[in-house]
N, CA, C, O and CB atoms as a CASP TS submission, in Angstrom:
PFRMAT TS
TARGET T0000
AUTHOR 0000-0000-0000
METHOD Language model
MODEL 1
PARENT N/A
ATOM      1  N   UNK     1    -360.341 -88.222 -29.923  1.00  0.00           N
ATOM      2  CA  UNK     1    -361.218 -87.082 -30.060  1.00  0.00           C
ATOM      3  C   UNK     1    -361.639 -86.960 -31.524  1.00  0.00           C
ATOM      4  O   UNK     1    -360.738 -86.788 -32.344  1.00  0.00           O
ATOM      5  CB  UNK     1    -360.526 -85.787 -29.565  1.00  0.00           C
ATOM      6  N   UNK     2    -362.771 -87.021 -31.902  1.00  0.00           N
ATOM      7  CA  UNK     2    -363.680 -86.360 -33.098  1.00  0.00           C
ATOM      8  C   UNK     2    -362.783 -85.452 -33.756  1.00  0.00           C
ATOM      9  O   UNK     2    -362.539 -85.691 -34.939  1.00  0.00           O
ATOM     10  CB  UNK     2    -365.061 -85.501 -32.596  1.00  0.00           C
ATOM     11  N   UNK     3    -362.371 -84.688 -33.340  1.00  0.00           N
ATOM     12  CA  UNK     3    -361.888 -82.824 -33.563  1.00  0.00           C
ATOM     13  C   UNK     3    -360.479 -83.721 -35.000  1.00  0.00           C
ATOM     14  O   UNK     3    -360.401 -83.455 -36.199  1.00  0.00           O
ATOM     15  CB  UNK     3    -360.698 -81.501 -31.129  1.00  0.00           C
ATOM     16  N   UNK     4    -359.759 -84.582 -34.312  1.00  0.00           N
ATOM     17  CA  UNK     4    -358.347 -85.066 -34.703  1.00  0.00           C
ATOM     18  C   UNK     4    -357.956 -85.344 -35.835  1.00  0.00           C
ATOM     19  O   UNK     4    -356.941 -85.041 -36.462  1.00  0.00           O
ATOM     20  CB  UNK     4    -358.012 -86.033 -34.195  1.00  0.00           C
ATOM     21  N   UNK     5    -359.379 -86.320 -36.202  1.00  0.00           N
ATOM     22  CA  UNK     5    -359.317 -86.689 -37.317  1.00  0.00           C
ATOM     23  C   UNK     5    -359.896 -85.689 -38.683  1.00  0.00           C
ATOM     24  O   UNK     5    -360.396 -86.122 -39.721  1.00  0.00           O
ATOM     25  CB  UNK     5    -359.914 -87.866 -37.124  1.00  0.00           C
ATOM     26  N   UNK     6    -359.684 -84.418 -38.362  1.00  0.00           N
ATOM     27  CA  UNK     6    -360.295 -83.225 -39.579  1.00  0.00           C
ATOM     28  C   UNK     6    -358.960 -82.216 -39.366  1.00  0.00           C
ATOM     29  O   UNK     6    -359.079 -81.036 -39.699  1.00  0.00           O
ATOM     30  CB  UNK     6    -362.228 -82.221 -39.099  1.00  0.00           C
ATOM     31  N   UNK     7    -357.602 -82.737 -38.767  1.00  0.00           N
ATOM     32  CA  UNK     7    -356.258 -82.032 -38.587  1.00  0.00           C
ATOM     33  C   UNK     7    -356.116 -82.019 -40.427  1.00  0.00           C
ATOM     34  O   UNK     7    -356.667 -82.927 -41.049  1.00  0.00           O
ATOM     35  CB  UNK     7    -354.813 -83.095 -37.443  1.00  0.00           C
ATOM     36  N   UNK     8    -355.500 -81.145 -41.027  1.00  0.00           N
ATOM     37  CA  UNK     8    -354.828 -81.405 -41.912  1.00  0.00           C
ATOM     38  C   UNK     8    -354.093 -80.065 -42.435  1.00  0.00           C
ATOM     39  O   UNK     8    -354.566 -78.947 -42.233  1.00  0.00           O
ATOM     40  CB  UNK     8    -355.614 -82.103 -42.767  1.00  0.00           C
ATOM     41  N   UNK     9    -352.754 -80.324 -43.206  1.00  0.00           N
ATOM     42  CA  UNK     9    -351.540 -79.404 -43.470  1.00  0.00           C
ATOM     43  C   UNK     9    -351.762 -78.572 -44.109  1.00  0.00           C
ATOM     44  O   UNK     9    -352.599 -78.865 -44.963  1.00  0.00           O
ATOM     45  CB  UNK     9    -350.516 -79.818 -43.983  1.00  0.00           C
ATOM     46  N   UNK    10    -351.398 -77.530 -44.150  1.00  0.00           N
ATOM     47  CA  UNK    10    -351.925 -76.573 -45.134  1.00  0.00           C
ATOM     48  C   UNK    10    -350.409 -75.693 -45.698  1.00  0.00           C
ATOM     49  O   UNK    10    -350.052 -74.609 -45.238  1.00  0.00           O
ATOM     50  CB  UNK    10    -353.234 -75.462 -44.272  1.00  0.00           C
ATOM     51  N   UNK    11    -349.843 -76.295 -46.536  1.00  0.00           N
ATOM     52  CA  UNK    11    -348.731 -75.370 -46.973  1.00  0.00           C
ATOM     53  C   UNK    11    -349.155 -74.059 -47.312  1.00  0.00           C
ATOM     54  O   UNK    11    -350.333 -73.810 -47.568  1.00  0.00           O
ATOM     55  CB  UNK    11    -348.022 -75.881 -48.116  1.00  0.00           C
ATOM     56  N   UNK    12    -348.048 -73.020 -47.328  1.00  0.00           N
ATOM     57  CA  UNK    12    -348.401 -71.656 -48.026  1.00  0.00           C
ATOM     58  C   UNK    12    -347.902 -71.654 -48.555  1.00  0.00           C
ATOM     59  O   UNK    12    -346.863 -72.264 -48.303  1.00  0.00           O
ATOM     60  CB  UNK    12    -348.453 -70.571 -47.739  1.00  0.00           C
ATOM     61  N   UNK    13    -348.053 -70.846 -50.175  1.00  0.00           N
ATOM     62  CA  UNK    13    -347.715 -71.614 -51.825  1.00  0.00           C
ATOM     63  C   UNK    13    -347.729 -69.926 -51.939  1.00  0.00           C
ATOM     64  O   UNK    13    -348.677 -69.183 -51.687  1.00  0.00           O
ATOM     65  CB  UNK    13    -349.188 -72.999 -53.027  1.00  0.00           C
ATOM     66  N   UNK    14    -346.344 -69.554 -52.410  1.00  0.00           N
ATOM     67  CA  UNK    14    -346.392 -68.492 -53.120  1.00  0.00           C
ATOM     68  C   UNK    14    -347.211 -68.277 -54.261  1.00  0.00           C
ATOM     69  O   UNK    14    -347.337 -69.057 -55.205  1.00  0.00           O
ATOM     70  CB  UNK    14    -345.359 -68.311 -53.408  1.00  0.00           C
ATOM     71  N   UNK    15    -347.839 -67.015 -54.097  1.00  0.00           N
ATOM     72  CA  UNK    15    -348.825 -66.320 -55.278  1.00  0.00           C
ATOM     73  C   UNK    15    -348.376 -66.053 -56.331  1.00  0.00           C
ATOM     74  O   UNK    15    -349.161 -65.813 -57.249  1.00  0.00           O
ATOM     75  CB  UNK    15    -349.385 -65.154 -55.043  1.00  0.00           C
ATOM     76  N   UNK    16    -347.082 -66.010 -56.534  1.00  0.00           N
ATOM     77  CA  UNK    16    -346.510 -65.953 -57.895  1.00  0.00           C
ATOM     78  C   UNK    16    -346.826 -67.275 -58.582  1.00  0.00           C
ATOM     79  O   UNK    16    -347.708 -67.641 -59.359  1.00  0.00           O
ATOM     80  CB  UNK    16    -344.943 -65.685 -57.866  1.00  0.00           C
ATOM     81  N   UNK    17    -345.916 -67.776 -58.083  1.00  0.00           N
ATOM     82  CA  UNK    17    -345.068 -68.997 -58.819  1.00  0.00           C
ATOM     83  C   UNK    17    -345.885 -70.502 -58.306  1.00  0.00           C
ATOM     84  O   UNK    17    -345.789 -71.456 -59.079  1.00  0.00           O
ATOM     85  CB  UNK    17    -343.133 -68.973 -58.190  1.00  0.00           C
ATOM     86  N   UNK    18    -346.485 -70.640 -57.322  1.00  0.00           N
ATOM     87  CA  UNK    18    -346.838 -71.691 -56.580  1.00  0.00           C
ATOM     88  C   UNK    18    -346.023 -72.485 -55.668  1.00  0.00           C
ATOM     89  O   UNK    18    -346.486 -73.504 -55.158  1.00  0.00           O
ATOM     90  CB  UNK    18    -347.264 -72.400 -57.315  1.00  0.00           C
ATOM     91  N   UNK    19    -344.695 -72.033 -55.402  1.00  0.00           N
ATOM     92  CA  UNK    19    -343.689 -72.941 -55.359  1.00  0.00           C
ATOM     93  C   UNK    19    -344.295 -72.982 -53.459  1.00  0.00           C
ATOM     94  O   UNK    19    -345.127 -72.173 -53.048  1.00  0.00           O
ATOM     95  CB  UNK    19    -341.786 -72.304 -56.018  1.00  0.00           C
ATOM     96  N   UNK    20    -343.883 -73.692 -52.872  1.00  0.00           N
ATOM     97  CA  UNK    20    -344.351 -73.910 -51.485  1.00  0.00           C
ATOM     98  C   UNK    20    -342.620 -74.278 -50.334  1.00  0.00           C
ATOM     99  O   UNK    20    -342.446 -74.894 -49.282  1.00  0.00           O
ATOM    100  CB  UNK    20    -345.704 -75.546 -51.639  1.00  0.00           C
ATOM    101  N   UNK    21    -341.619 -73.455 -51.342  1.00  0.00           N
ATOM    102  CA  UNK    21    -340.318 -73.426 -50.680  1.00  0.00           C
ATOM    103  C   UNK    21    -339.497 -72.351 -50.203  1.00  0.00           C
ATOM    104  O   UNK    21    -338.502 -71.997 -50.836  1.00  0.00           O
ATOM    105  CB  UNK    21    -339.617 -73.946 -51.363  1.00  0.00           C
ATOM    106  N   UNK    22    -339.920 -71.694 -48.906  1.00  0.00           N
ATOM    107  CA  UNK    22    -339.256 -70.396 -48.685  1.00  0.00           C
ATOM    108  C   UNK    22    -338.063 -70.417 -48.107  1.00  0.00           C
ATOM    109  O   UNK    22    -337.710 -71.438 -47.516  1.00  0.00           O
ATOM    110  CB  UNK    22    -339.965 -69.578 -47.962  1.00  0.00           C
ATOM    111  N   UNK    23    -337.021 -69.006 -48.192  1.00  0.00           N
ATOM    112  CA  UNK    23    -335.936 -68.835 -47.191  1.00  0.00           C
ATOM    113  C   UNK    23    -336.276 -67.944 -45.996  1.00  0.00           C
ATOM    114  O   UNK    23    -336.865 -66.867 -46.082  1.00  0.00           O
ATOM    115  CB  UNK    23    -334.737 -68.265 -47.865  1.00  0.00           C
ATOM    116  N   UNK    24    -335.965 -68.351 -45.197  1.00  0.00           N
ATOM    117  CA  UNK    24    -336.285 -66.855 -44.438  1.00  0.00           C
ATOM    118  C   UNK    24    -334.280 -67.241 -43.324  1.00  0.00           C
ATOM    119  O   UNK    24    -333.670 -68.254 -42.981  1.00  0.00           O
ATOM    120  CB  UNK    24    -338.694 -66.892 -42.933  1.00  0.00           C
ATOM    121  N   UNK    25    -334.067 -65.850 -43.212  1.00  0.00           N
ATOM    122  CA  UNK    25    -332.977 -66.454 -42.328  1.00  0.00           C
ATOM    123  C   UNK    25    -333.209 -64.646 -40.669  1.00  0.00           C
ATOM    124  O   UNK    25    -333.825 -63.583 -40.584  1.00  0.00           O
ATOM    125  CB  UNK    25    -330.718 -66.602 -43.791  1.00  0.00           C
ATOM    126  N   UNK    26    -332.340 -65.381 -39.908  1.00  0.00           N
ATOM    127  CA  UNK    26    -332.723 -64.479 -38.302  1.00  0.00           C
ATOM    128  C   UNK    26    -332.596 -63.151 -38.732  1.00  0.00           C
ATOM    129  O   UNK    26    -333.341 -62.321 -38.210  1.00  0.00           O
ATOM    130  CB  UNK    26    -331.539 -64.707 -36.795  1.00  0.00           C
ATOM    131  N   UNK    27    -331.530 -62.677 -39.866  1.00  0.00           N
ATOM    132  CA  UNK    27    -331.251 -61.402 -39.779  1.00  0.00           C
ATOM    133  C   UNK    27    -331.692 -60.179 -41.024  1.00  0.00           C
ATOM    134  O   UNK    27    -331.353 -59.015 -41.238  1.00  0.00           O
ATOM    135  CB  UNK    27    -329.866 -61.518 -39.583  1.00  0.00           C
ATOM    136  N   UNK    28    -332.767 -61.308 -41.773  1.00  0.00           N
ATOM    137  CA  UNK    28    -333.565 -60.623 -42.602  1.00  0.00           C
ATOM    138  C   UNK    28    -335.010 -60.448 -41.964  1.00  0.00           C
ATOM    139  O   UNK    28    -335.363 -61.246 -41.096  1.00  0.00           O
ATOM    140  CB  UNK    28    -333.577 -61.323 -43.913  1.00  0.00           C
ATOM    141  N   UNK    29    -335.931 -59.333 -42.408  1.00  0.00           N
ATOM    142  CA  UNK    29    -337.357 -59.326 -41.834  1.00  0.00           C
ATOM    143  C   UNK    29    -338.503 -59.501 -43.034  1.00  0.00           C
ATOM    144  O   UNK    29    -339.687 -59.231 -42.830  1.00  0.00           O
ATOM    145  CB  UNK    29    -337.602 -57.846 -41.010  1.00  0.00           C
ATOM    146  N   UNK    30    -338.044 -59.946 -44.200  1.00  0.00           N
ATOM    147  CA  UNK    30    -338.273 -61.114 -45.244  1.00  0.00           C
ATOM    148  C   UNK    30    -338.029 -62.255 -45.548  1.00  0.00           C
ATOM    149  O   UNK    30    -336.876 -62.656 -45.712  1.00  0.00           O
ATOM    150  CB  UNK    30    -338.047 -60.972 -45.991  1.00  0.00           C
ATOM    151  N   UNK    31    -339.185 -63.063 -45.691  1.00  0.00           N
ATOM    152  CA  UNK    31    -338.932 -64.361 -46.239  1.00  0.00           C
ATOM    153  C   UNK    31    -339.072 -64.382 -48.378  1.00  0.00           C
ATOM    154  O   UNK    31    -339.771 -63.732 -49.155  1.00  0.00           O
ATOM    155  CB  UNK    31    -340.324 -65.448 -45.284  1.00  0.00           C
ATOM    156  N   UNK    32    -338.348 -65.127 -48.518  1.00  0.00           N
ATOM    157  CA  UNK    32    -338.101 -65.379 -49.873  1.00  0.00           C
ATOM    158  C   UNK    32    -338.744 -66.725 -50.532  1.00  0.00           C
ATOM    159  O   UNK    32    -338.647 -67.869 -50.089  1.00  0.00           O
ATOM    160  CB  UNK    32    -336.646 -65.398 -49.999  1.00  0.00           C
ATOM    161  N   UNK    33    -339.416 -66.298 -51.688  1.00  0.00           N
ATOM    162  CA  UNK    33    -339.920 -67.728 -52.317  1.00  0.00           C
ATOM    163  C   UNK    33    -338.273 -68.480 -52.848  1.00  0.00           C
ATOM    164  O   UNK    33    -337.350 -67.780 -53.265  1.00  0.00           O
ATOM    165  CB  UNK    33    -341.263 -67.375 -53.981  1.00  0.00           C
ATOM    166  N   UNK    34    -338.215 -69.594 -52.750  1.00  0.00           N
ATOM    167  CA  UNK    34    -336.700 -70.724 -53.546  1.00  0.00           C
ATOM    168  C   UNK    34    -336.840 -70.103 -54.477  1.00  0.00           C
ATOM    169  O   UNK    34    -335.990 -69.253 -54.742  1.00  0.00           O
ATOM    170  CB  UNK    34    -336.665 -72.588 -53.950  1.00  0.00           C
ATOM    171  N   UNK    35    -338.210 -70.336 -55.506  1.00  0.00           N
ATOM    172  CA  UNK    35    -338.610 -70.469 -56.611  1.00  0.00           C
ATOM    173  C   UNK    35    -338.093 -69.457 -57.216  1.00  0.00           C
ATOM    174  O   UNK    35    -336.948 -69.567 -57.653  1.00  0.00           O
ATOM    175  CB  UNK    35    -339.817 -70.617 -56.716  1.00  0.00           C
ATOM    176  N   UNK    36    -338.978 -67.971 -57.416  1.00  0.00           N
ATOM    177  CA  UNK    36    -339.458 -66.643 -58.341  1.00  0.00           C
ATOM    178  C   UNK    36    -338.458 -65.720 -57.463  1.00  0.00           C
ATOM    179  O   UNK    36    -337.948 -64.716 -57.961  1.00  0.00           O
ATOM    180  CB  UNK    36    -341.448 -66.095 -58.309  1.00  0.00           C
ATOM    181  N   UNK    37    -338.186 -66.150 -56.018  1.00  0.00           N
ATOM    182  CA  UNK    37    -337.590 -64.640 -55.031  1.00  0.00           C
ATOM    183  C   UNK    37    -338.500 -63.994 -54.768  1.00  0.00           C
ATOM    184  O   UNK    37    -338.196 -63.300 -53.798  1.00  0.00           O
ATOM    185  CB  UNK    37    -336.618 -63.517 -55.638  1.00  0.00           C
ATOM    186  N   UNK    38    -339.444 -63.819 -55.070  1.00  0.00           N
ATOM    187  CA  UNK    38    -340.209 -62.901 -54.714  1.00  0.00           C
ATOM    188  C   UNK    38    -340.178 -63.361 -52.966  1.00  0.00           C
ATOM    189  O   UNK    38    -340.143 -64.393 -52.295  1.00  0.00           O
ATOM    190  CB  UNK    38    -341.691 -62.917 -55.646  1.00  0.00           C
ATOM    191  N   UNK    39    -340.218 -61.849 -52.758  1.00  0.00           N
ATOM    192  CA  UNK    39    -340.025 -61.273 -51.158  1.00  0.00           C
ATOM    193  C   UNK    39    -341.370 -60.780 -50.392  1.00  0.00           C
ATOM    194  O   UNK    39    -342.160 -59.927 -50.797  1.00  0.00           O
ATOM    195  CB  UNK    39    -338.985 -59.871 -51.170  1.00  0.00           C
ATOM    196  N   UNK    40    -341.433 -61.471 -49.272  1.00  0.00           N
ATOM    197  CA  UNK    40    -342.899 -60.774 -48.368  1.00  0.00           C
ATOM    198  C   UNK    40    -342.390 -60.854 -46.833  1.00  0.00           C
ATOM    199  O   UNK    40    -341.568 -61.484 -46.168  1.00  0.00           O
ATOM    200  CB  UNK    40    -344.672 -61.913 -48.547  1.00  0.00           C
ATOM    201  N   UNK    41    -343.412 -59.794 -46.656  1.00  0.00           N
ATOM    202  CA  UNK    41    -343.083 -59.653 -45.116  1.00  0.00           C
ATOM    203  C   UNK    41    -343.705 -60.643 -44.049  1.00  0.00           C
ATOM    204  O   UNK    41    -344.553 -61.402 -44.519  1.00  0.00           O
ATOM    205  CB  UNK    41    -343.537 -58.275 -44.678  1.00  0.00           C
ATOM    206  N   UNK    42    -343.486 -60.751 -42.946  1.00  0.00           N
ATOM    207  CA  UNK    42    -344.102 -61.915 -41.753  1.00  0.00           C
ATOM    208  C   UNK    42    -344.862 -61.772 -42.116  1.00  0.00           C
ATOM    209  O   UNK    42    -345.215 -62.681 -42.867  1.00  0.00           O
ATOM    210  CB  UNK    42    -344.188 -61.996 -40.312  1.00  0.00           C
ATOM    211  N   UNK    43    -346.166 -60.182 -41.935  1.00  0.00           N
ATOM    212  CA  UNK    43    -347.389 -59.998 -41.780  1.00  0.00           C
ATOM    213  C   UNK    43    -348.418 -60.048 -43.375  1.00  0.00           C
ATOM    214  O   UNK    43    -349.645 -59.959 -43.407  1.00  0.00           O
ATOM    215  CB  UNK    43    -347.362 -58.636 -40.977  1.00  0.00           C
ATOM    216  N   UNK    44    -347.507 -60.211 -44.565  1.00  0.00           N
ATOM    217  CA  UNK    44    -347.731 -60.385 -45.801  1.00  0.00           C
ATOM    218  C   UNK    44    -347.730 -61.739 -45.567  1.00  0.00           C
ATOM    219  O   UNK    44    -348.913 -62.056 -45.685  1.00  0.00           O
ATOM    220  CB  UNK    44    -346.860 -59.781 -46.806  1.00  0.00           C
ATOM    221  N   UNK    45    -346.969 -62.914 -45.254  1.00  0.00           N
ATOM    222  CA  UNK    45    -346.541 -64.499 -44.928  1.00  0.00           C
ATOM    223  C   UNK    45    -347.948 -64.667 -44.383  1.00  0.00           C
ATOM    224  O   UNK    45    -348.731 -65.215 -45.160  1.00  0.00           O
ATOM    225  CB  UNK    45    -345.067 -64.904 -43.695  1.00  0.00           C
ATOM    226  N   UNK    46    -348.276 -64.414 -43.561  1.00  0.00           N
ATOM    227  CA  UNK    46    -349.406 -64.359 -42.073  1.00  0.00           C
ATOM    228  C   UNK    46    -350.702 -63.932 -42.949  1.00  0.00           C
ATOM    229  O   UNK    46    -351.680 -64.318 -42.308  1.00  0.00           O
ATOM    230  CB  UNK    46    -348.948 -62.858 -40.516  1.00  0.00           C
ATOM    231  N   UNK    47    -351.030 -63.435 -43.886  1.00  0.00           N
ATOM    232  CA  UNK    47    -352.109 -62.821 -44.569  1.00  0.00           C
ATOM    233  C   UNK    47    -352.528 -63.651 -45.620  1.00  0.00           C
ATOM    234  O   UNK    47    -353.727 -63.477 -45.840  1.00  0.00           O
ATOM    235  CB  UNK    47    -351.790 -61.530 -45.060  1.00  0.00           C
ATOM    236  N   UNK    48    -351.925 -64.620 -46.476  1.00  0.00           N
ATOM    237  CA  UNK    48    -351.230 -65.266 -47.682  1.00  0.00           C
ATOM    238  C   UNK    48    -351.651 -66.463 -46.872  1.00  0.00           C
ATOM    239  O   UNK    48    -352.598 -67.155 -47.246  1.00  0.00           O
ATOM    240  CB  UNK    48    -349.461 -64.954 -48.162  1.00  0.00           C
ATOM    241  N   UNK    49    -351.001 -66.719 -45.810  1.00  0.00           N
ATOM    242  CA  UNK    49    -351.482 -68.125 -45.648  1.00  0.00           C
ATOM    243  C   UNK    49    -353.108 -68.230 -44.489  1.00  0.00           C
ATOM    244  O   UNK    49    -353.729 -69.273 -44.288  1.00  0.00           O
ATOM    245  CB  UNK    49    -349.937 -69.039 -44.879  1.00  0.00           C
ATOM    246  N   UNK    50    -353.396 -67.103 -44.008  1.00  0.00           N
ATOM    247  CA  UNK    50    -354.715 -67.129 -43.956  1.00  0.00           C
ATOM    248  C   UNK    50    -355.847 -67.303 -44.744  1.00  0.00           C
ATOM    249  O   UNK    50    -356.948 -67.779 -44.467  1.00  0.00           O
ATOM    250  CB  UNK    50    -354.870 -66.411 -43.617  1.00  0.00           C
ATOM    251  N   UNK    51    -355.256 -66.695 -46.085  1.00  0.00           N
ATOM    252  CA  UNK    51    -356.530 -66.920 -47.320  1.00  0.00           C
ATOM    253  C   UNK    51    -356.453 -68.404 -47.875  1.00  0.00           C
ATOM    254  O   UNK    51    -357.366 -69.019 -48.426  1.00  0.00           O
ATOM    255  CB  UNK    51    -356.299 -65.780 -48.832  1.00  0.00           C
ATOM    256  N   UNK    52    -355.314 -68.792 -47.641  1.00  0.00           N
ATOM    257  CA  UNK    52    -354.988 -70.271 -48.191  1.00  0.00           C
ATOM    258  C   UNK    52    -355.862 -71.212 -47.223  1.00  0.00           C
ATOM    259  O   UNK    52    -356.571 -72.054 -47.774  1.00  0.00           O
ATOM    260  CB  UNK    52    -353.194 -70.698 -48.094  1.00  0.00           C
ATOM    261  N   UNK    53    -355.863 -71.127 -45.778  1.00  0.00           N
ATOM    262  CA  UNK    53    -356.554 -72.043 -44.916  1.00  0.00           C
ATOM    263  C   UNK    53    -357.776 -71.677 -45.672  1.00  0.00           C
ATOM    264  O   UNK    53    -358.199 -72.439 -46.540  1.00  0.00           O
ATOM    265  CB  UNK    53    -356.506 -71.844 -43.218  1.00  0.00           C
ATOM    266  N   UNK    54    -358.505 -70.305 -45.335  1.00  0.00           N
ATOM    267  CA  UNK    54    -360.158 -70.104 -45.654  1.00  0.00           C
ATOM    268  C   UNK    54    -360.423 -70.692 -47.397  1.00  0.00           C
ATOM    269  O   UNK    54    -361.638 -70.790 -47.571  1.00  0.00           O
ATOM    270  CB  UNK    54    -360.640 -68.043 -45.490  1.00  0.00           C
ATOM    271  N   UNK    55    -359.852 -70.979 -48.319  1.00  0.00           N
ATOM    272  CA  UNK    55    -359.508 -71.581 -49.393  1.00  0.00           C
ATOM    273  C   UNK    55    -359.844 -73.431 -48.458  1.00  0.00           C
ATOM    274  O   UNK    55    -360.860 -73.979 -48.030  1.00  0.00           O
ATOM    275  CB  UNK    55    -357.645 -70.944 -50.018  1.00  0.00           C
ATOM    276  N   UNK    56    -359.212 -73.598 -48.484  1.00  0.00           N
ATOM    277  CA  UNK    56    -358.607 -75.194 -47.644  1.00  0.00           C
ATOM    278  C   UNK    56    -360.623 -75.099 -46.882  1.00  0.00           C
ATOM    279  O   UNK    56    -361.497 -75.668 -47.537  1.00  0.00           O
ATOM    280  CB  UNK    56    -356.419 -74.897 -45.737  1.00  0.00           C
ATOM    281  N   UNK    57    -360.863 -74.631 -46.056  1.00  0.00           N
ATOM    282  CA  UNK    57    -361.817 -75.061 -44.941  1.00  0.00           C
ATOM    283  C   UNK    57    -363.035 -74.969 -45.988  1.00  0.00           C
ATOM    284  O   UNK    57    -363.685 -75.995 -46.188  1.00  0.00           O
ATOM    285  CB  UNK    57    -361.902 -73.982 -43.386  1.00  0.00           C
ATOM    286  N   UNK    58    -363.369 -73.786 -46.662  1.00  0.00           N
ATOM    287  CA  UNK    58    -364.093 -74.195 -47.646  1.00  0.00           C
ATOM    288  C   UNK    58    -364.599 -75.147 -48.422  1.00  0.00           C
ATOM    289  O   UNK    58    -365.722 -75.650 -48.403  1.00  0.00           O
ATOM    290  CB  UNK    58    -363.870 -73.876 -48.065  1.00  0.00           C
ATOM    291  N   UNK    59    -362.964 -75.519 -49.649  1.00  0.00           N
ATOM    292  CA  UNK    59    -363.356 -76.745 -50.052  1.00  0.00           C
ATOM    293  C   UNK    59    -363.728 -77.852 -49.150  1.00  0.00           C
ATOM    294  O   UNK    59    -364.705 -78.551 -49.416  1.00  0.00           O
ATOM    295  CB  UNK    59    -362.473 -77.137 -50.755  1.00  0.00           C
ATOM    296  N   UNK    60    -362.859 -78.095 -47.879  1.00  0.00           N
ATOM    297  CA  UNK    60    -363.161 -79.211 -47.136  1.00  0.00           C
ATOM    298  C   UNK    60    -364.654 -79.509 -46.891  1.00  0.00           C
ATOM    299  O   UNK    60    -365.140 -80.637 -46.978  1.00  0.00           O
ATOM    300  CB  UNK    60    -362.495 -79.080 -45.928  1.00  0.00           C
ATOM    301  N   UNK    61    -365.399 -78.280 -46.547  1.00  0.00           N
ATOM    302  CA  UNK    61    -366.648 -78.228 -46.107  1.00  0.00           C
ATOM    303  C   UNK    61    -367.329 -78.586 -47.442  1.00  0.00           C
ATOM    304  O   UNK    61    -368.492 -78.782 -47.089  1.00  0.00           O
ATOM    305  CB  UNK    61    -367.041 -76.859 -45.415  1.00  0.00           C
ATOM    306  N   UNK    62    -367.274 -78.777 -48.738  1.00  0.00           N
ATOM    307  CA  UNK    62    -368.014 -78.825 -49.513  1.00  0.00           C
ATOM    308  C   UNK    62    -367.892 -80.663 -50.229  1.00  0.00           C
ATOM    309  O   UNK    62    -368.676 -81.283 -50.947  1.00  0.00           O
ATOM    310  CB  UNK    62    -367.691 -77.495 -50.361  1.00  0.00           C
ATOM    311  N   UNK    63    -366.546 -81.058 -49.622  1.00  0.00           N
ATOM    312  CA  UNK    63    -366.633 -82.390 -50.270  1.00  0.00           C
ATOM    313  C   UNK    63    -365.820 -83.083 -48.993  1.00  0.00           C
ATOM    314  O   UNK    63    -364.960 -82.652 -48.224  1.00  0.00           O
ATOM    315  CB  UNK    63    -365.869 -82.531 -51.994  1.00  0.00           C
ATOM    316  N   UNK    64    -366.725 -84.780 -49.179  1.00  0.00           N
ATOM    317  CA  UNK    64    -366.174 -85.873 -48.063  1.00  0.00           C
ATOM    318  C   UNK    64    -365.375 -85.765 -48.417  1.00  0.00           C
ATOM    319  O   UNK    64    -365.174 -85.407 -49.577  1.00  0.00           O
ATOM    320  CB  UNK    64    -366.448 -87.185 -47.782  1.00  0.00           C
ATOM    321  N   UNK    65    -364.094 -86.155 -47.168  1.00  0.00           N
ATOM    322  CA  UNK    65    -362.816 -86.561 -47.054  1.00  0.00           C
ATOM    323  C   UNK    65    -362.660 -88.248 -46.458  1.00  0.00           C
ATOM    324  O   UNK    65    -363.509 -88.947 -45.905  1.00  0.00           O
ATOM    325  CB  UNK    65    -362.145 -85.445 -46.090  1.00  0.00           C
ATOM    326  N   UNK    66    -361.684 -88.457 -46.705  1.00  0.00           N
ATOM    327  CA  UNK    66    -361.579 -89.917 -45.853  1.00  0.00           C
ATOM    328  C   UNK    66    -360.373 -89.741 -44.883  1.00  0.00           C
ATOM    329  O   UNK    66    -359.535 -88.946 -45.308  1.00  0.00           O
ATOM    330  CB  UNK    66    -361.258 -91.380 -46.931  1.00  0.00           C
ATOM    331  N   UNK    67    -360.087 -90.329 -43.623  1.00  0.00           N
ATOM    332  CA  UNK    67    -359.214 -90.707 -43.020  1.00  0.00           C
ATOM    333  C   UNK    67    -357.781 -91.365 -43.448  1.00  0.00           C
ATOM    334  O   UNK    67    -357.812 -91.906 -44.554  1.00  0.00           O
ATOM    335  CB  UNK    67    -359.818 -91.287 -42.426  1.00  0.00           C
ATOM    336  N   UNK    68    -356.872 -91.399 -42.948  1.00  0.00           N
ATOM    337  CA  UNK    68    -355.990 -92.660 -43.035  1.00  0.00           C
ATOM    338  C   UNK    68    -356.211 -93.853 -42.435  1.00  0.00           C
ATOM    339  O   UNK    68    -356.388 -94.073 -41.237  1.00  0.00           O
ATOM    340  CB  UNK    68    -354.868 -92.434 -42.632  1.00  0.00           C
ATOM    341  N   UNK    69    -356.183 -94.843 -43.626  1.00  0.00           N
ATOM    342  CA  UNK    69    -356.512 -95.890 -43.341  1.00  0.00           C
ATOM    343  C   UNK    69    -357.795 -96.184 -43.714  1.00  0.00           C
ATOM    344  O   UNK    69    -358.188 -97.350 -43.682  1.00  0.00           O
ATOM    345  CB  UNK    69    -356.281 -96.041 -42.253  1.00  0.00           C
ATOM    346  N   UNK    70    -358.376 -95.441 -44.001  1.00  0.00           N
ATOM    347  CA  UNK    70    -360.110 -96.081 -44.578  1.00  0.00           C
ATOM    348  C   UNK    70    -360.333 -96.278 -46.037  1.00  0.00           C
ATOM    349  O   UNK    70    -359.339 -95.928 -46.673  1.00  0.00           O
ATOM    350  CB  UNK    70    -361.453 -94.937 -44.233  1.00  0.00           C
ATOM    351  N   UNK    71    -361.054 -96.606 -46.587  1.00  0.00           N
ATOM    352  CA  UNK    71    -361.325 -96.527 -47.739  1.00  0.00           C
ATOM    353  C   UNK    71    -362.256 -96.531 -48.604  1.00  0.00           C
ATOM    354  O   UNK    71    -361.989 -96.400 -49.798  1.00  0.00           O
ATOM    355  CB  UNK    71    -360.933 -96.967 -47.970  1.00  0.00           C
TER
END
């Protein structure tokens, strides 16, 4: 499928620090950057990495990409 080859990862990178390494554990309702600590909620997590995709689809749309394997 067409669609497959435009998949790509999109970490969410804390706004502090940049670091892209969180904790989150079952019995907290915060996740934690490794990095700074800084603390956000799911729906803060969920907001943060929405602006990061629309960031991501943007640039994509503005410059070729290549596949794996092409060159």
């Amino acid at each position: 499928m067409e669609a497959e080859k435009h998949n790509s990862l999109i970490p969410l990178q804390c706004a502090t620090c940049g670091s892209t390494q969180f904790e989150h554990s079952d019995e907290s309702a915060l996740a934690m950057c490794a990095s700074c600590g800084r603390e956000l909620t799911r729906d803060e997590l969920i907001r943060e990495k929405d602006n990061n995709i629309q960031e991501h689809a943007e640039d994509m749309g503005s410059k070729p990409f290549k596949t794996l394997g092409s060159n």
